[in-house]
N, C-alpha and C positions, 0 to 999 in steps of 0.2 A: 756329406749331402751332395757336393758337386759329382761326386763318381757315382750317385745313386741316379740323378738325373737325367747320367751320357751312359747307360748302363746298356744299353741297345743301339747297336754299332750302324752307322747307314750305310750299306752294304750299295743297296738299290742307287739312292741319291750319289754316292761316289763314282760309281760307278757310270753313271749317264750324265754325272758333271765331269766328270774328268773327257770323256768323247767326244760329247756334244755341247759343255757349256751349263753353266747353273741356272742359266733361263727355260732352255729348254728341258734339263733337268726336274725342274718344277714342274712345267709344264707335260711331263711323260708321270712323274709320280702321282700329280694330282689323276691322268687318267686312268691310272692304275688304280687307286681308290675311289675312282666313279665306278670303277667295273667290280670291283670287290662288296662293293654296297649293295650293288644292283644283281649281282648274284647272291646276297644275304637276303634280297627281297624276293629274286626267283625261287631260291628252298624254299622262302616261310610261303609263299606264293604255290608250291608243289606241295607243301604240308596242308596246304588248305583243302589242295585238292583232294588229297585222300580223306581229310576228317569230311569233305564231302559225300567220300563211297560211306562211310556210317550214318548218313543223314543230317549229319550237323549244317547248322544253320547259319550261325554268329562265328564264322571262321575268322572275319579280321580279329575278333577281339583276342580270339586265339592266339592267332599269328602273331600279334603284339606282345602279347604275356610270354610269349616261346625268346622271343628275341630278348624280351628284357629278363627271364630267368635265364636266358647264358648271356648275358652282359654281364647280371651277380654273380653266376660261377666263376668267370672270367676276374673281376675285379676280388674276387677271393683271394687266386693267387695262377701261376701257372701250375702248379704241384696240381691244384684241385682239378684244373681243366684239362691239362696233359692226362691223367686218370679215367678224367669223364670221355675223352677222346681215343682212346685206348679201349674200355669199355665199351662204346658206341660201334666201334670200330670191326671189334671182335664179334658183335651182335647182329651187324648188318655182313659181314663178308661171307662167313658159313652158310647160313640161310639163303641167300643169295645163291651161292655157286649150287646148293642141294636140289635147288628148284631149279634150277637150269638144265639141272643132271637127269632131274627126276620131269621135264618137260621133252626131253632130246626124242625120247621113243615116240611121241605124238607130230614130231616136225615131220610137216609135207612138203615136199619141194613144192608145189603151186604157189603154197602162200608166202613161197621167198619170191615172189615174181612181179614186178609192179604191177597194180591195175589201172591206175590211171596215167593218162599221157603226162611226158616231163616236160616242164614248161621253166623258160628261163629264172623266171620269180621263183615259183615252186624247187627249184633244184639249190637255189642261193640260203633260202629261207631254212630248207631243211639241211643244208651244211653247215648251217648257222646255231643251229638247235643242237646237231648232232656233234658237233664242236665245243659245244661248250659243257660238257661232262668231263672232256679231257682238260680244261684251263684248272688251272689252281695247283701244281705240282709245285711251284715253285714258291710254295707257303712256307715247306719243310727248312726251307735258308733262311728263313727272316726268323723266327727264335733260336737262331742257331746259339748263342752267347748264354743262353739258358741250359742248356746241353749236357749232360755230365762229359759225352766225347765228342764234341764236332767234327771230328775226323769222320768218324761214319756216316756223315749227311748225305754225300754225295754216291756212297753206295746206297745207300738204304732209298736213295729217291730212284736212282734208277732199278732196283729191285721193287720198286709200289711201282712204278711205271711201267713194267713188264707186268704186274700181277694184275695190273688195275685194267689195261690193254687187254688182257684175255680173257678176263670177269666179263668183260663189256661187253667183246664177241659171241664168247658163249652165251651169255643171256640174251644179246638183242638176235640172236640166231633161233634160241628156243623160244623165245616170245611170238616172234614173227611169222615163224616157220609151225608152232603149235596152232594158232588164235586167228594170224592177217592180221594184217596193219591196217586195216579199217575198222576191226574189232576192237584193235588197242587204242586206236585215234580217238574211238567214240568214249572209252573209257576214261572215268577223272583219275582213276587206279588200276596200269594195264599190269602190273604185274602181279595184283590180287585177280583178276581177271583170269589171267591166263592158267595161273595156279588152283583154280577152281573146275577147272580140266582134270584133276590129279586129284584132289578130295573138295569133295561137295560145298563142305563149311569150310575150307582151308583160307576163302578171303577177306575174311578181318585179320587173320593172325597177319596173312603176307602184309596186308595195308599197315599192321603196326610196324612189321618189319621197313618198309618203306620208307614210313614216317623216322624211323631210327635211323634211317640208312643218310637222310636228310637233315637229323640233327646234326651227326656228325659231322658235316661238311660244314654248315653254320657254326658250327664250335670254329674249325678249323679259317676261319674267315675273318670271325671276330677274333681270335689271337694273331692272324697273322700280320690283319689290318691295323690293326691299334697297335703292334710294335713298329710297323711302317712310317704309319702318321709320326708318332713317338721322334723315331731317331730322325725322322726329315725336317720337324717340328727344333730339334735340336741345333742340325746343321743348319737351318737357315735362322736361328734364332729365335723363336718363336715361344715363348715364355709360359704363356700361355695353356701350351698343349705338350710343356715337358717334364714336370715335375711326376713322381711316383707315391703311390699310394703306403700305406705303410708295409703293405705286403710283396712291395715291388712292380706292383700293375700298374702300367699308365690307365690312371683312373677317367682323365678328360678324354685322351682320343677314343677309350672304349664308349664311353657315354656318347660322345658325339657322333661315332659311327652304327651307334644301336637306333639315334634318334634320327638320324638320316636314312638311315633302312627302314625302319618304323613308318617315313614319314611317306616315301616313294608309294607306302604301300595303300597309303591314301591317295594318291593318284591316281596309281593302276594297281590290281590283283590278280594281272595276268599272268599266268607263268611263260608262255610264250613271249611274250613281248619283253618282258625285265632280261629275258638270255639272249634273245636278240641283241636286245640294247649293249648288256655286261661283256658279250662275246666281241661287238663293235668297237665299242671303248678299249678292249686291252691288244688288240692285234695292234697295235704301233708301238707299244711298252713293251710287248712280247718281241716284235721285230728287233726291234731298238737293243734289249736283252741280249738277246741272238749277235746281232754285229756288234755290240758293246763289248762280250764276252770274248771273242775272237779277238779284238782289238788288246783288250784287258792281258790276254790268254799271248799274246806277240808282243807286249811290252813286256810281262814277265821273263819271257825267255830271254828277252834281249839286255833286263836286268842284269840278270842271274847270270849272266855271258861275259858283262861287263863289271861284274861284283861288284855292282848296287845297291844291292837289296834284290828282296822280293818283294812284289805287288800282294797282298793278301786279299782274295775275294774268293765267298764260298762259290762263287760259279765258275774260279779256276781250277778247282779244287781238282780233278784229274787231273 
């Protein structure tokens, strides 16, 4: 039972207490699970918006039910959610790039051109937005221990981060450059919008595509966050929030962090607003990551130099 408990190694926590100190350590992990929550609320927040392009009315209750059927797939097991994620996966990327392909011939250069003047707030806000699409790469390290090969993590991230990079350009390239970014802005659904350029009836299917594309990433949030909480909940002793389910899931932090993203969403249903927010809270954990990693990355060497040992973290892993 005790080795089912510490079963999920803290990667994160050792790493930013070994640096900085297990105060601060705390302190970067908790912001890192404010930002992780609040982009679980920004998807169900963008899921709303498109069940809006269908006319739907009662989206929070939606929203709600979305989160807590992948908390259940989640506390199933990882087998089940790795599959569903995978799935999802496969279902949003294809469609996705086809429309992009199949938008290229309608791009005008005019409507790559701003229309309106760039104003200091206006440029911060929209790097803010536009930023936080790219946060979350760094999900694929925290189930690493579940892994059949962890050796490949560190290929295979930086191979999604090449593929994910040019999905993004090519699409935010046809989107813009087909439609205007005043067309897309006005939209609750710009990329059934724009796809509707291309066939007539094609924007419910893109919006389910959308919504798919959305699940996915909330899949990926909720396992990455509740193995986080999990092993920091460990290291700092925290009893509470570390025992496992009998199918191996931390069954407390997943419930906990379904019911804080849930909650957020009674606050606000902005989608704007929650990736502002998620984007703000993880650039000092993202920083911190970055010269952590370096640091990590210079003690190894000097281990190994001085046959010590080696340091083991998936972010030295090159």
């Amino acid at each position: 039972m005790a080795a089912q408990k510490n079963r999920f190694r803290d990667y994160f926590f050792t790493l930013f207490s070994e640096v900085f100190g297990e105060r601060i350590a705390t302190i970067l992990i908790l912001l890192y699970l404010s930002s992780g929550i609040l982009r679980i609320g920004t998807i169900a927040a963008g899921i709303g918006q498109y069940l809006s392009f269908f006319g739907i009315d009662d989206i929070l209750l939606i929203e709600l039910l979305i989160i807590a059927l992948f908390c259940g797939i989640n506390l199933i097991g990882i087998t089940l959610s790795g599959i569903t994620e995978n799935l999802l996966t496969a279902l949003k990327v294809i469609p996705l790039v086809v429309i992009a392909l199949l938008l290229l011939p309608s791009v005008e250069l005019q409507n790559l051109t701003p229309l309106v003047p760039i104003t200091a707030t206006g440029l911060v806000k929209t790097v803010l937005l536009v930023y936080w699409p790219f946060t979350g790469f760094e999900i694929s390290t925290i189930p690493v221990d579940e892994m059949r090969d962890s050796r490949m993590v560190p290929y295979a991230l930086a191979i999604v981060m090449l593929v994910v990079s040019a999905e993004y350009l090519l699409l935010n390239i046809a989107l813009i450059g087909s439609v205007g970014s005043a067309v897309l802005a006005a939209s609750p659904a710009p990329i059934a919008t724009a796809a509707a350029l291309i066939l007539s009836r094609s924007g419910s299917t893109v919006a389910v595509i959308g919504i798919i594309a959305m699940l996915s990433a909330l899949n990926a949030y909720l396992v990455g966050g509740s193995r986080l909480l999990h092993s920091t909940a460990v290291a700092l002793h925290v009893s509470s929030l570390t025992s496992l389910n009998p199918r191996g899931a931390p069954m407390a932090p997943l419930l906990l962090i379904a019911l804080l993203s849930a909650g957020i969403l009674f606050l606000s249903n902005s989608f704007e607003a929650h990736a502002v927010l998620s984007v703000l809270t993880i650039l000092v954990p993202y920083w911190c990551i970055s010269c952590g990693s370096g640091i990590f990355k210079a003690l190894d060497h000097y281990c190994r130099n001085c046959q010590l040992g080696r340091i083991t973290s998936p972010f030295i892993s090159f």
